[in-house]
C-alpha positions as CSV (number, residue, x, y, z in Angstrom):
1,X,-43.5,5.2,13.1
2,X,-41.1,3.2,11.0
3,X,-43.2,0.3,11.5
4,X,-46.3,2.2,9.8
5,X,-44.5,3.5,7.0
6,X,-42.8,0.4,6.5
7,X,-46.0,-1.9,6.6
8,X,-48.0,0.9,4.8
9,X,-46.4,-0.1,1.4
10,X,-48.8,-3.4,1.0
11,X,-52.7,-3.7,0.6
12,X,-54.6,-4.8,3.8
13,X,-54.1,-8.5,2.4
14,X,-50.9,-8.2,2.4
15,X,-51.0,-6.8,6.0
16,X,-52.3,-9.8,7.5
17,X,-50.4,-12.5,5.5
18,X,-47.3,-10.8,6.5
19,X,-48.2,-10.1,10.1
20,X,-49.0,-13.7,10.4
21,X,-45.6,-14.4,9.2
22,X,-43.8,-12.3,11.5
23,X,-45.9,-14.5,14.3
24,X,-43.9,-17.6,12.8
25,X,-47.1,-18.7,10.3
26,X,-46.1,-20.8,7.6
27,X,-47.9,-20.5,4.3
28,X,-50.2,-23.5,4.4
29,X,-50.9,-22.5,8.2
30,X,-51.8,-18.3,6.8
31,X,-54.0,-19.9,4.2
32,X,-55.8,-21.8,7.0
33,X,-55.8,-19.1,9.3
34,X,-57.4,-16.3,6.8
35,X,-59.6,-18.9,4.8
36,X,-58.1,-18.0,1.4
37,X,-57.0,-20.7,-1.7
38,X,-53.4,-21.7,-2.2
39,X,-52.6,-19.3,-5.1
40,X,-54.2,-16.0,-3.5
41,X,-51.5,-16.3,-0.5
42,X,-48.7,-17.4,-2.7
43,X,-49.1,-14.5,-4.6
44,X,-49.9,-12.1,-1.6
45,X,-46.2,-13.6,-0.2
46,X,-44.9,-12.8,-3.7
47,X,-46.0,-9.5,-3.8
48,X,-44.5,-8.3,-0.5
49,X,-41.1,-10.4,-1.5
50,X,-41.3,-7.8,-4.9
51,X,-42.0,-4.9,-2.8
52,X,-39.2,-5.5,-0.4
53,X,-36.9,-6.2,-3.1
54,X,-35.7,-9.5,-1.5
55,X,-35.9,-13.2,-2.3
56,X,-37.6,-14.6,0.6
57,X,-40.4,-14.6,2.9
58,X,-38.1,-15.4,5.6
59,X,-36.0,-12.3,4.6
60,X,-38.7,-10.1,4.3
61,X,-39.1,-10.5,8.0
62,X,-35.6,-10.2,8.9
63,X,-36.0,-6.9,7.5
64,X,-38.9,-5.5,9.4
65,X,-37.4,-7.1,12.6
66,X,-34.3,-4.6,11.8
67,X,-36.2,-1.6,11.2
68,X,-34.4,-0.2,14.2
69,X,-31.0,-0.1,12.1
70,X,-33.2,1.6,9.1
71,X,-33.3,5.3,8.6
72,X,-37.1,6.6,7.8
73,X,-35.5,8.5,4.3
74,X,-34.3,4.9,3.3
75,X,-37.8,3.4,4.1
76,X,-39.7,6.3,2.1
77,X,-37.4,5.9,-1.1
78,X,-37.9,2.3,-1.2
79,X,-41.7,2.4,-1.6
């Protein structure tokens, strides 16, 4: 449940560039993998950083792998 609401915040796009992180991609390797230009994934990356309210891509998956620790109200008012 948590996972859903918590990945529900970004487009489909999103989705998979950040599910590809979680796997360990890096950002050259996700552009390679989902056959998109430079700029479309850096700005994918930056999108989910801005809608996690964190500075990194690397932070942004620290959060979702502590979603346990989160309380769904929290997760809901941060959308």
């Amino acid at each position: 449940m948590k996972e859903k609401v918590f990945l529900n915040q970004f487009t489909f796009a999103e989705q998979q560039v950040f599910e590809l992180a979680l796997d360990g991609y890096s950002g050259r390797e996700i552009q390679l993998v989902l056959s998109k230009e430079e700029a479309t994934i850096k700005s994918q990356r930056q999108n989910i950083i801005r809608k996690l309210g964190v500075f990194s891509m690397k932070e942004s998956v620290k959060k979702f792998q502590h979603l346990e620790y989160e309380s769904p109200r929290k997760l809901l008012q941060s959308r």
